[in-house]
N, C-alpha and C positions, 0 to 999 in steps of 0.2 A: 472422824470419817477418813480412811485410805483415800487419796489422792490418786487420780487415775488421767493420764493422758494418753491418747491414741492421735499416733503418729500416721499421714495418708500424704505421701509426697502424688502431687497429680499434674499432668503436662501433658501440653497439645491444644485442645480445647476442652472447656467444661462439657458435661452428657447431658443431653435435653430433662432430666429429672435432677438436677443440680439442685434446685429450688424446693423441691420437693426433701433432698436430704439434707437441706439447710434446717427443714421446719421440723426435721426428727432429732437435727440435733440443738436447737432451740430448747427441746425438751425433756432433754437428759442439762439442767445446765451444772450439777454437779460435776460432768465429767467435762476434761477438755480433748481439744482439736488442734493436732498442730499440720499443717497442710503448706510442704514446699510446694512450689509452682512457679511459672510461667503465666499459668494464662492470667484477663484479667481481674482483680480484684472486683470482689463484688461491690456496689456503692451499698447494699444494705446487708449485714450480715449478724449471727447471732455473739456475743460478749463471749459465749464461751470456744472460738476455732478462732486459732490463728494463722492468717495466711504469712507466707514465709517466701518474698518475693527473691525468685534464682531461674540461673539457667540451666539446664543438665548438664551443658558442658562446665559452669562452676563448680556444680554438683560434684558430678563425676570425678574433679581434681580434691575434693577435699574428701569423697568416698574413697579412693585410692590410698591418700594420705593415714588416713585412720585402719582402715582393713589390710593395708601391705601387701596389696595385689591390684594388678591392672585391669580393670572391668570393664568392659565393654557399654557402659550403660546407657539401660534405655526404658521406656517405660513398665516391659516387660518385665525384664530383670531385675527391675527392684522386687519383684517376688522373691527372688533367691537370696536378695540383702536382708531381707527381714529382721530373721533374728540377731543382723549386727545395731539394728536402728539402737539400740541403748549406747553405745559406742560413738555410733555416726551421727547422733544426737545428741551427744553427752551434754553441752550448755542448755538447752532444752528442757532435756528428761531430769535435770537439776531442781534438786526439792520435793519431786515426786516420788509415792510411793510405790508405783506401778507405771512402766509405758506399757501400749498396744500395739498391733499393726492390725490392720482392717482393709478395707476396701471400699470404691464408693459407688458400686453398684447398689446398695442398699439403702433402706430408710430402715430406722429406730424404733426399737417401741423402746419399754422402757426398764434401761440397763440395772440398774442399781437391785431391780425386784428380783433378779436374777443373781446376778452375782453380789453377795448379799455379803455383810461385814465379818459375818465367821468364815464364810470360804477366803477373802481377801486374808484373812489374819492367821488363817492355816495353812495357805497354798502357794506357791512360788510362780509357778506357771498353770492359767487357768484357760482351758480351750473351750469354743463352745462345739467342738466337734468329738464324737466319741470314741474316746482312746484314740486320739490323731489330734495334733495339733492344728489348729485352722487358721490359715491367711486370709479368714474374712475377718477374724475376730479369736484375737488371744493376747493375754494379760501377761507380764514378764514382771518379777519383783526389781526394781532398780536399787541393784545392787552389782560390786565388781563382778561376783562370780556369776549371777547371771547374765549381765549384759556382755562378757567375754566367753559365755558358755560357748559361742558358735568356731568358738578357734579351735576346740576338740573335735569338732566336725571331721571324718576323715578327708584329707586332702582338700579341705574347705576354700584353699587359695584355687585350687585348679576350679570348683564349683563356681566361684567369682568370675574367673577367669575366660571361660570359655561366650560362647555371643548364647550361645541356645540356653533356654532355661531350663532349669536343673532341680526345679521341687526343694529346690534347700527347706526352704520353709515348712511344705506339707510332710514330705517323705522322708525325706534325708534327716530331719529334726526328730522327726517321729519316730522312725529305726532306730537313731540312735538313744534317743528316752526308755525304748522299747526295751533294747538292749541290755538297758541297765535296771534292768526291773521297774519299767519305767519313772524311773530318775530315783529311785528310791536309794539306790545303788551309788547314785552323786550326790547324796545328800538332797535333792530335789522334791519337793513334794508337786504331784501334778496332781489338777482338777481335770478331770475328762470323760465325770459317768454317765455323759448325756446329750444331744443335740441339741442345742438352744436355739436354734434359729427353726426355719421352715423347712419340713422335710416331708417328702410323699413315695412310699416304696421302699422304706427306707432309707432311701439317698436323701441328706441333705441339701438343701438350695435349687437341687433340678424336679418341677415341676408341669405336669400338665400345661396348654395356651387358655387356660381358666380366666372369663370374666366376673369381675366383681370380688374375686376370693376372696382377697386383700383390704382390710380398710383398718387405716391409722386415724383413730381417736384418741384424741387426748393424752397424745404421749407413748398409748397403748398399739401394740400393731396385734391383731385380732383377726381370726379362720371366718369370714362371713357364714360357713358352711358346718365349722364342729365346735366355734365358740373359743376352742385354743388360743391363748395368747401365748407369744414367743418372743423373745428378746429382742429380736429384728427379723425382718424379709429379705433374705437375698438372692435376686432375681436373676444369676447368671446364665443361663437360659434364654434368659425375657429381653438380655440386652439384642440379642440379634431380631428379635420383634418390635420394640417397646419405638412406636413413631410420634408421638407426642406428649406432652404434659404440660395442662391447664395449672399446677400448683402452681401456689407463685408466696413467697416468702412474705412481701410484703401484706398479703392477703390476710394475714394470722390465722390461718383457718384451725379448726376444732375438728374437721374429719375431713378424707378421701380415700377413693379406692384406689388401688394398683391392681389390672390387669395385663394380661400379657403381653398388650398393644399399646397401652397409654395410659397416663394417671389422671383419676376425673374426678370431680366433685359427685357426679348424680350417678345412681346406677344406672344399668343397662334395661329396657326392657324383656320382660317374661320372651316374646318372639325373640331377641337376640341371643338371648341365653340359648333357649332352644337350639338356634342355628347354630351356632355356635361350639356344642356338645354334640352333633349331627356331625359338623366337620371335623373335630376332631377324632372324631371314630375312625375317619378316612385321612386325616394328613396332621390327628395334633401330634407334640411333639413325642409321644409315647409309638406310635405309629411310625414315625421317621426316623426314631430311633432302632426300633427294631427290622426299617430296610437300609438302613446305614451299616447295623450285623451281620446282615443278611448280605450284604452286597462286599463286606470287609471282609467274611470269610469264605466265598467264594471266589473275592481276589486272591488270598491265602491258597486256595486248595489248588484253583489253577496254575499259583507259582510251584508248587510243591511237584505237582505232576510234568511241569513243562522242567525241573529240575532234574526228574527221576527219567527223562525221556531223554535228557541230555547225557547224563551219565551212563546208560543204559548204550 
């Protein structure tokens, strides 16, 4: 069995569903977790994540040291480090036949069914985003050429370099794979024919403020509504809603939902559903996104004309 570790350096304080992706990753214990941090260590946690006690300002001096550029770093940024983690981990990612980068908005169902021993044993870089490399969740074969692949990046020291984040990861990785027939070209083979995670509209990860959708059984994460299962849920959306969560590690629980608002054991009642699909016809997040558009390009059309008034 390929050996797989996902790297998630996290700082500040842990997110109210901490516990909740402690119990998803309990249950992938094949793979591992390597998690720098600050904050503090959990007193109960699962055998397979290691926490990896630092400062950012430590951080930051040995990120430097290894990438050859001065960063600015900060929780954000390490979006843009991503694809150096094989590098900026190397004692780490030692022995392994795969690192990750991920994120911890998420809970797990279960990894291995998906990314399955012939993809690992054919693929160099495995995303679960389609034709796009993903910073919730993508696979890198540890080896030289890929863990220094990110030094071909164009002007990759300035992409470090600057405070604003820069997509290195999503974009800038991705055009450049793209580029070369996507990696076919660098000798690279990439996995990318498919979304593995949660996706509604097409879009992966951004979703309806749906109660109930969501429920992690037994390792599995599971569509309440179309029976789907997917690799993982991730709820980047959800974090600007998401006010509570009853999981709790210790618990050992065998199921819970994730809705928009909070992670529960019990579902919702028939009445809250109800209400619930009422208001979002008037304010869920498919609706606020479309007066966010709405209101983004009528700022656009008035700059344009207060532009052509000026020069005029």
């Amino acid at each position: 069995m390929k050996s797989i570790l996902l790297i998630i350096p996290y700082f500040g304080k842990w997110p109210l569903w901490f516990e909740a992706f402690l119990v998803s990753v309990a249950a992938n214990p094949t793979i591992k977790w390597l998690c720098p941090t600050d904050c503090p260590i959990p007193q109960q946690y699962p055998e397979n994540i290691q926490f990896l006690p630092t400062t950012l300002g430590q951080l930051n001096i040995h990120v430097n040291k290894v990438v050859g550029a001065k960063v600015p770093l900060n929780p954000r940024k390490f979006c843009d480090l991503k694809p150096a983690y094989g590098e900026i981990f190397e004692n780490e990612v030692n022995g392994h036949d795969f690192w990750g980068i991920c994120d911890m908005d998420i809970v797990w169902g279960d990894i291995r069914k998906f990314v399955t021993p012939q993809i690992l044993s054919t693929y160099s870089i495995i995303s679960s985003r389609k034709e796009n490399i993903s910073g919730h969740f993508t696979l890198f074969r540890n080896n030289p050429a890929i863990n220094r692949l990110y030094k071909q990046l164009p002007d990759y020291k300035n992409l470090f370099e600057v405070p604003e984040f820069r997509w290195t990861d999503e974009v800038v990785l991705s055009d450049y794979l793209q580029k070369h027939n996507d990696g076919k070209d660098l000798g690279i083979n990439v996995y990318w024919p498919s979304v593995l995670c949660n996706q509604e509209r097409g879009r992966d990860s951004h979703q309806e403020y749906y109660l109930d959708r969501w429920r992690w059984q037994d390792g599995k994460m599971l569509n309440t509504k179309t029976g789907e299962e997917v690799m993982y849920l991730h709820f980047i959306n959800w974090k600007r809603t998401m006010r509570a969560s009853e999981i709790k590690y210790a618990d050992n629980p065998k199921q819970f939902y994730i809705s928009y608002n909070r992670m529960h054991y019990k579902r919702h009642s028939n009445f809250e559903q109800r209400w619930n699909g009422i208001t979002n016809l008037f304010n869920g997040y498919q609706r606020r996104e479309y007066r966010r558009i709405k209101k983004k390009k009528a700022a656009s059309l008035i700059k344009r004309i207060k532009r052509k008034i000026n020069i005029n």
